[in-house]
C-alpha positions as CSV (number, residue, x, y, z in Angstrom):
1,X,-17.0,40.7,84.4
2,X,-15.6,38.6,86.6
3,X,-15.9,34.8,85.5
4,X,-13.5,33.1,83.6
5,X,-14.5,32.6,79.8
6,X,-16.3,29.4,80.5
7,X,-16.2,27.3,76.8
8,X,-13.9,29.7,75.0
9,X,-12.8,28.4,71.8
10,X,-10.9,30.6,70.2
11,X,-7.7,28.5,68.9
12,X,-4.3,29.7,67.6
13,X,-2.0,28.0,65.2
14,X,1.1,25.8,66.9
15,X,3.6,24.3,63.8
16,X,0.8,22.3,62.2
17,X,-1.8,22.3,65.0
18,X,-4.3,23.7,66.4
19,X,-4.5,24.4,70.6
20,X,-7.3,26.3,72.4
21,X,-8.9,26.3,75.9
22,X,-11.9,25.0,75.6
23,X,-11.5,21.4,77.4
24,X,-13.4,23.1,80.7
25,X,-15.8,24.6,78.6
26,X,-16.9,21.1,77.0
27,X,-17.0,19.7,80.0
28,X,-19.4,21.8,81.5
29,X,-21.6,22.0,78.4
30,X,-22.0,18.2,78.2
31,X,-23.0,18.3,82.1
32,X,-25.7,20.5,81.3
33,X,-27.0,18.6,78.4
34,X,-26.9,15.3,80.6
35,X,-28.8,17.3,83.2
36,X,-31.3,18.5,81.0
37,X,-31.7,15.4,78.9
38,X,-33.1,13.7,82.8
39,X,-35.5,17.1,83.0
40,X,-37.2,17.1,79.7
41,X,-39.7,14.4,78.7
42,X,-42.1,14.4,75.5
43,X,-41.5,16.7,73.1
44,X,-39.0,19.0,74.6
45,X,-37.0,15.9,74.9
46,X,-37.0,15.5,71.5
47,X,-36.4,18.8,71.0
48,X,-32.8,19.1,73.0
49,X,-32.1,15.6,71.1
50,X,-32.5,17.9,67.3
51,X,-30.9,20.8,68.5
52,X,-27.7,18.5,70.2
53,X,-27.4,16.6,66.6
54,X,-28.1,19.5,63.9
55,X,-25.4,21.1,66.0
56,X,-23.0,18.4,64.7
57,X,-20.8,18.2,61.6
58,X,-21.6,15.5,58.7
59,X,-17.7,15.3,58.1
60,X,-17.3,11.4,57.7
61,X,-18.0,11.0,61.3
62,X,-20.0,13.3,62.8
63,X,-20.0,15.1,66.5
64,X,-22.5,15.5,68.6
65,X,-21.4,18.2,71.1
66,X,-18.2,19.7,69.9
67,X,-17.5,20.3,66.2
68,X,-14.3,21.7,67.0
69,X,-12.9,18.6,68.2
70,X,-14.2,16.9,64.7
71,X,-12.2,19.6,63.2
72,X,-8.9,19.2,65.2
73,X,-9.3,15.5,64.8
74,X,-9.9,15.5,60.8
75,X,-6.6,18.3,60.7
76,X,-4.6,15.7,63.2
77,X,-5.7,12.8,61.5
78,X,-7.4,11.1,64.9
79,X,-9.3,8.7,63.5
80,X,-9.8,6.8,66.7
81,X,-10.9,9.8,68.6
82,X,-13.2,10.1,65.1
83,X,-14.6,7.3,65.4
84,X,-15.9,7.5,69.1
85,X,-17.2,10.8,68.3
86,X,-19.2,9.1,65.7
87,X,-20.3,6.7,67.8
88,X,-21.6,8.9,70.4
89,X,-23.5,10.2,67.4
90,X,-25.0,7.0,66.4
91,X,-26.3,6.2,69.9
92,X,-27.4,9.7,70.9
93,X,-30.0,9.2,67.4
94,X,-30.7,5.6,68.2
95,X,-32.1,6.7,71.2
96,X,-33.7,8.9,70.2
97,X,-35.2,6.7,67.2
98,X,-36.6,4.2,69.9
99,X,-39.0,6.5,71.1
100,X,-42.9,6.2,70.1
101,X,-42.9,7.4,66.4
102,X,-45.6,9.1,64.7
103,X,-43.1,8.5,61.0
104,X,-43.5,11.4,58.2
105,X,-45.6,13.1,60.4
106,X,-43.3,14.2,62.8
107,X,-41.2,17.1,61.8
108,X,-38.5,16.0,64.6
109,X,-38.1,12.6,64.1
110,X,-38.2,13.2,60.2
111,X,-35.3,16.0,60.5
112,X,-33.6,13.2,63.0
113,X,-33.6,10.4,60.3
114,X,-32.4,12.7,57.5
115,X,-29.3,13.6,59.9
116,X,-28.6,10.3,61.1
117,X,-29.1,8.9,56.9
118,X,-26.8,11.7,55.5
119,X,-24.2,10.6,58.5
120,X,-24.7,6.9,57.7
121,X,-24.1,8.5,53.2
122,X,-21.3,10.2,54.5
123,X,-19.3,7.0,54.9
124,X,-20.2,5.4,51.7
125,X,-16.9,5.4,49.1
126,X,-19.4,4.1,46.3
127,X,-22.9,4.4,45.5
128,X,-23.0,1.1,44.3
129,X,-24.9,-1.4,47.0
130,X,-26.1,1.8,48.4
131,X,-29.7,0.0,48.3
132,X,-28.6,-2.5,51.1
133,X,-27.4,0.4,53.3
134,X,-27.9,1.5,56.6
135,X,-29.2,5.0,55.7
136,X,-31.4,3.3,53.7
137,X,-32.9,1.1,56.5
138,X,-33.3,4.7,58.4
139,X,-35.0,6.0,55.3
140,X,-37.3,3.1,55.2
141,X,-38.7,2.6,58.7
142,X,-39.0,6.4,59.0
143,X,-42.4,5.5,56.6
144,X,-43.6,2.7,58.9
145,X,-44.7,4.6,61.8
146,X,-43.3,1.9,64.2
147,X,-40.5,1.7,66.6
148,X,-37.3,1.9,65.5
149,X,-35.6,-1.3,64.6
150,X,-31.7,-1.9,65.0
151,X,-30.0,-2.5,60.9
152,X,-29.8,-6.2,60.5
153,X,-27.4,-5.7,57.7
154,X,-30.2,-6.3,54.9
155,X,-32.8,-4.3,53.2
156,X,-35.9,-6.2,51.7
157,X,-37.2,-5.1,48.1
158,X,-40.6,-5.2,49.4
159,X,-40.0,-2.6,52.2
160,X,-38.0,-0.3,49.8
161,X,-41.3,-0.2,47.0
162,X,-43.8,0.1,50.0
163,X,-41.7,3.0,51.4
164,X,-41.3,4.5,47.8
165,X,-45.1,4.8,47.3
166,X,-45.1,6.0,50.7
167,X,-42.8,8.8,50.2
168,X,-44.7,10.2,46.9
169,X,-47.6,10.2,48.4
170,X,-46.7,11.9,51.3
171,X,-45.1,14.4,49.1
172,X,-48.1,15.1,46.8
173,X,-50.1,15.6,49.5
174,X,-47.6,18.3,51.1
175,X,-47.3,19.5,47.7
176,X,-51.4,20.2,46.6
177,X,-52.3,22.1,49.8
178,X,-53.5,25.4,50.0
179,X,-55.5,28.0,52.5
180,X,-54.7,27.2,56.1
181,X,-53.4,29.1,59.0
182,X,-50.1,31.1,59.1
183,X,-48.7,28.7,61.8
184,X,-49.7,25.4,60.2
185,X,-48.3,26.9,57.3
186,X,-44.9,28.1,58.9
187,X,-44.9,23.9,60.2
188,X,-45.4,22.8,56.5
189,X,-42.7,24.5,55.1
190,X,-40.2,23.3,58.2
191,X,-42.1,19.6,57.4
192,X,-41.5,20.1,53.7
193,X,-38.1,20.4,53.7
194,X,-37.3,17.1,55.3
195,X,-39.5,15.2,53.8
196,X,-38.0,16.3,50.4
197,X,-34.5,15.9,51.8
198,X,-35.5,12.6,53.0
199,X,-37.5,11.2,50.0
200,X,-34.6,12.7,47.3
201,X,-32.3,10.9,49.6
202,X,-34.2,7.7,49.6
203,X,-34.3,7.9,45.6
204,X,-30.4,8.5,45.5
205,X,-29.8,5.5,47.2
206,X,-31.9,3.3,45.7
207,X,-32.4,4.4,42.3
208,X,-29.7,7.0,41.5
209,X,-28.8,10.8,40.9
210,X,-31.4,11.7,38.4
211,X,-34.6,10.4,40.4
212,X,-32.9,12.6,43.7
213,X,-32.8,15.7,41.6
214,X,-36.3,15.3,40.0
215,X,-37.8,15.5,43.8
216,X,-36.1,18.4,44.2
217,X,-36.9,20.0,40.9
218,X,-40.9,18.9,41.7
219,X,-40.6,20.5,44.9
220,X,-38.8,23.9,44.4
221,X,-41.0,24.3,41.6
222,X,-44.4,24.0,43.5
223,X,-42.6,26.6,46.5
224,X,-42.0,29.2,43.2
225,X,-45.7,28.8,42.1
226,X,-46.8,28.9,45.8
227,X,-44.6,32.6,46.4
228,X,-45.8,33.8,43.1
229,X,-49.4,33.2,44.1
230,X,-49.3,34.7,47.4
231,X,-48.3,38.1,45.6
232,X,-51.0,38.0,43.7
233,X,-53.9,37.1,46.4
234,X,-52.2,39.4,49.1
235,X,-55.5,38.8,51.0
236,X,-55.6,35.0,51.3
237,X,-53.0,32.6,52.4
238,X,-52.2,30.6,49.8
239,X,-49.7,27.8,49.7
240,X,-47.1,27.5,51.7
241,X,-46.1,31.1,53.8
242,X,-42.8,30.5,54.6
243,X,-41.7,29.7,51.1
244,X,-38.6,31.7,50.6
245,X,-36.9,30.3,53.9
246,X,-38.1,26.7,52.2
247,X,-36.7,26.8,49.0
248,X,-33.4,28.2,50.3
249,X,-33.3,25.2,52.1
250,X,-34.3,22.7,49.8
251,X,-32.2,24.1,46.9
252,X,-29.0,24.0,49.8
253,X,-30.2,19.9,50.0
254,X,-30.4,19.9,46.2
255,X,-26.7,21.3,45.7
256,X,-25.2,19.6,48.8
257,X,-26.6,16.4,47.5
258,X,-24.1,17.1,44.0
259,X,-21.2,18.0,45.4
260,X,-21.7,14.7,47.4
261,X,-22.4,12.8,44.4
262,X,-19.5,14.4,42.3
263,X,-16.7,13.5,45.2
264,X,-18.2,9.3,44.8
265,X,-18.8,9.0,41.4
266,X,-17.5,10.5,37.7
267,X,-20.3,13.4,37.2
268,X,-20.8,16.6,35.0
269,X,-19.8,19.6,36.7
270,X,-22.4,21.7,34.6
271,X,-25.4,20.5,36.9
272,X,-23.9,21.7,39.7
273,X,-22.3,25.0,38.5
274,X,-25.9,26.0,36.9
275,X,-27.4,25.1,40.2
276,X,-25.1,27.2,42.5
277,X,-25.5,30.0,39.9
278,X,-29.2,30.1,40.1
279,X,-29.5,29.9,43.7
280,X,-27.0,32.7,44.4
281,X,-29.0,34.7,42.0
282,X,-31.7,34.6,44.4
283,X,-29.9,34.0,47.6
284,X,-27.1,35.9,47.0
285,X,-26.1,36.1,51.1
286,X,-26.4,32.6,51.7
287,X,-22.7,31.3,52.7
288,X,-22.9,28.1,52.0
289,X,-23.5,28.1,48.7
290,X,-20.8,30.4,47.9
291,X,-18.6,28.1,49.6
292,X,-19.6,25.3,47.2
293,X,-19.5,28.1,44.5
294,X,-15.7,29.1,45.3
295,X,-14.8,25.2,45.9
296,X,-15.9,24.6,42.4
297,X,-14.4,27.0,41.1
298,X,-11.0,26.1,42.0
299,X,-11.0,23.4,39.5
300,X,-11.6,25.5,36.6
301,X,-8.3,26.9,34.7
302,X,-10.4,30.0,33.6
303,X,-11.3,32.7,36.4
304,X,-13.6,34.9,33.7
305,X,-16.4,33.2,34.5
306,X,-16.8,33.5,37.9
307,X,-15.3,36.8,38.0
308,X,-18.5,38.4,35.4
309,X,-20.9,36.1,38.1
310,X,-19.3,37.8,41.4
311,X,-18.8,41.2,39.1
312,X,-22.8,40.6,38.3
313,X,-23.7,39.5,41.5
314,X,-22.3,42.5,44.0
315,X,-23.8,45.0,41.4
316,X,-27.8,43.2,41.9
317,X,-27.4,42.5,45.3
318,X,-27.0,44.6,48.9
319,X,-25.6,42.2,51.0
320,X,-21.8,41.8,51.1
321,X,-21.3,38.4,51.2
322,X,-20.8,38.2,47.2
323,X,-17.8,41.0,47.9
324,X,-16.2,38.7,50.4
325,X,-16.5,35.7,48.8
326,X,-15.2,37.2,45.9
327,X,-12.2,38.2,47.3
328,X,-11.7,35.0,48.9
329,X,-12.0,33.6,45.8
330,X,-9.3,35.9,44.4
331,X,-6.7,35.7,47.2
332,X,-7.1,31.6,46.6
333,X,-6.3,31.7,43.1
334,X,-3.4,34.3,44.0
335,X,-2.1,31.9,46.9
336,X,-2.0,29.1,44.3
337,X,0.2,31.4,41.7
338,X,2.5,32.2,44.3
339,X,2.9,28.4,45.3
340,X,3.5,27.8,41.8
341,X,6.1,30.6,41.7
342,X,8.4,29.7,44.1
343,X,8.4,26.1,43.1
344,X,12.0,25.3,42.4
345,X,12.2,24.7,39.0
346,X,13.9,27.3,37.4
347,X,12.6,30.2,36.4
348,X,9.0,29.7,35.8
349,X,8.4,32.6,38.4
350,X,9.4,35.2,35.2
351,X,6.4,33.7,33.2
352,X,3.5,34.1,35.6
353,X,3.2,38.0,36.5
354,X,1.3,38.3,39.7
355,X,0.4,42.1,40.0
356,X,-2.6,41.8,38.2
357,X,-4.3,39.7,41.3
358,X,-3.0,42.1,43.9
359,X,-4.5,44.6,42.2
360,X,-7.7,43.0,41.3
361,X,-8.2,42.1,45.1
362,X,-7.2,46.1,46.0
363,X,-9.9,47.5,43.8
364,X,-12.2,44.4,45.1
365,X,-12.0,45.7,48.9
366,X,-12.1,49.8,47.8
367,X,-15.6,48.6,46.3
368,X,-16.4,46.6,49.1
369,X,-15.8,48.8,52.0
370,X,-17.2,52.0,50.3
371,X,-21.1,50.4,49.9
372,X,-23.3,50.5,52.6
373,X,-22.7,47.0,54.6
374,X,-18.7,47.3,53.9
375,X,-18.3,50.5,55.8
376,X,-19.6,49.1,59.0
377,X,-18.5,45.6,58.8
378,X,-15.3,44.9,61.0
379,X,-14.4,42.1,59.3
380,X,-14.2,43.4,56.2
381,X,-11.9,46.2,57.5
382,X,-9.4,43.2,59.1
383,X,-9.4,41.3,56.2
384,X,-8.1,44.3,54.2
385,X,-5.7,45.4,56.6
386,X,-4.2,42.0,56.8
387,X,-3.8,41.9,53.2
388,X,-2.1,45.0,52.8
389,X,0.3,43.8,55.8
């Protein structure tokens, strides 16, 4: 009460653009991050340096303070502003990267090279020559345990077999443990994660698809035999304890990495459609895989499918992201019959009838706001409001 909404970012539409108030707001954030960054040494350093990049958006070129500005600049088509965002990226993690290094046994600097290599992946148009990229030098010296060493523009063989082996090992071993304490074991999973997402990574690039989604297979299927386990020996901690949060995250890596693929290269959409499937099975609140889910789904010409998965899916589960989603996904494929409807050629709009998605959403929100999560969810509420509007 009292101050001025320091940072607010709330936007509205102007024509095609976007405005909002939040110059000030950046401004002062960044201030406080500079202050801090001269505070901090050690390990809390490295800290503020994760948090300021996972914070970021791996869109092409990536942000490190303000995603929204990424956003705006991507909608305006900016691409100088872009690219000096991206470049604040690149040195904040080269910094960063310069600092003594402990490699694959540091959880922060192995969660910092797999942000700056997916950035560095983000800007390849072809997988081909991937083997001689940058990401690929971050990949590689991340297994050296030595100081960071600026990309020369090169990539020897030798380094990219040593770093291989390195990587499976490190792995296996990850993999094969068993008792230790719940803290160690909470670190594991967090460590487990990126090094799978940086050794599938590694394999992508210099060997191809297939070897990235056989890490990932190895690894989600240790994490399933780990949970199981645990049930059964209540009284001892075995494997890995925070195994659910880890294969969320390692099966989000493992579909992330095939949309990726699919937008570079001429690939299946099977693979990925099974994937999203299964996961959402399990994970059925987990937003960004139902954002894949719905994405892919627009390129199919049949909605029966998907609507027996959501139909399956809101029945099984309590959470009410598989209602929302659902209706998202209905109100897309109802925007894209109206556009076709009032394109002017003739009268096509007589052929298409339209009143059987207006009342498939309808019946989709009376079901959504009459279970238990739907009632007391605001947005919910606005979103079937504004659709009756």
């Amino acid at each position: 009460s009292g101050f001025n909404s320091i940072g607010h970012m709330d936007t509205m539409s102007r024509g095609r653009h976007q405005i909002g108030h939040y110059k000030e707001g950046e401004e002062f954030i960044q201030n406080v991050f500079h202050v801090l960054s001269q505070i901090f040494t050690g390990k809390e350093k490295s800290n503020l340096g994760f948090f300021l990049l996972s914070a970021s958006i791996p869109l092409k070129i990536c942000s490190v303070y303000f995603p929204l500005q990424v956003i705006q600049c991507l909608q305006a088509k900016k691409k100088k502003k872009l690219k000096a965002q991206g470049r604040k990226s690149k040195k904040l993690a080269k910094n960063f990267l310069k600092a003594p290094d402990r490699g694959l046994k540091s959880a922060q600097l192995c969660s910092l090279s797999l942000l700056y290599a997916q950035l560095e992946v983000e800007l390849l148009e072809s997988i081909e020559g991937a083997v001689m990229s940058r990401a690929v030098h971050i990949l590689t010296k991340l297994t050296e345990n030595g100081p960071y060493v600026p990309y020369s523009g090169q990539v020897l063989p030798v380094n990219v077999l040593k770093a291989r082996k390195i990587y499976e090992h490190a792995l296996q071993d990850y993999l094969s443990k068993t008792a230790v304490s719940d803290q160690d074991q909470v670190n594991d999973a967090d460590q487990l994660v990126n090094l799978v997402g940086c050794y599938a990574l590694f394999q992508y690039l210099t060997v191809g698809i297939d070897a990235a989604v056989l890490i990932y297979m190895q690894a989600s299927e240790k994490l399933e035999v780990s949970g199981s386990q645990k049930c059964e020996n209540t009284g001892e901690n075995f494997g890995i304890l925070n195994f659910p949060t880890a294969l969320e995250a390692v099966t989000l890596l493992h579909t992330n990495l095939l949309r990726f693929h699919m937008k570079i290269s001429v690939y299946p959409l099977n693979p990925l459609r099974e994937a999203l499937t299964e996961a959402l099975k399990r994970y059925p609140s987990n937003q960004s895989l139902w954002r894949s889910y719905i994405h892919i789904q627009r390129k199919s010409h049949s909605a029966s499918k998907a609507r027996r998965f959501f139909d399956s899916v809101t029945r099984s589960a309590n959470s009410l992201e598989p209602w929302l989603f659902a209706i998202r996904a209905e109100q897309m494929r109802k925007k894209l019959t109206e556009k076709v409807q009032r394109a002017d050629v003739g009268e096509i709009h007589c052929t298409i009838p339209e009143t059987g998605l207006t009342n498939r959403i309808v019946a989709l929100f009376e079901h959504a706001v009459q279970s238990e999560n739907g009632t007391h969810c605001p947005l919910l509420w606005r979103m079937y409001l504004n659709f009756m509007v």
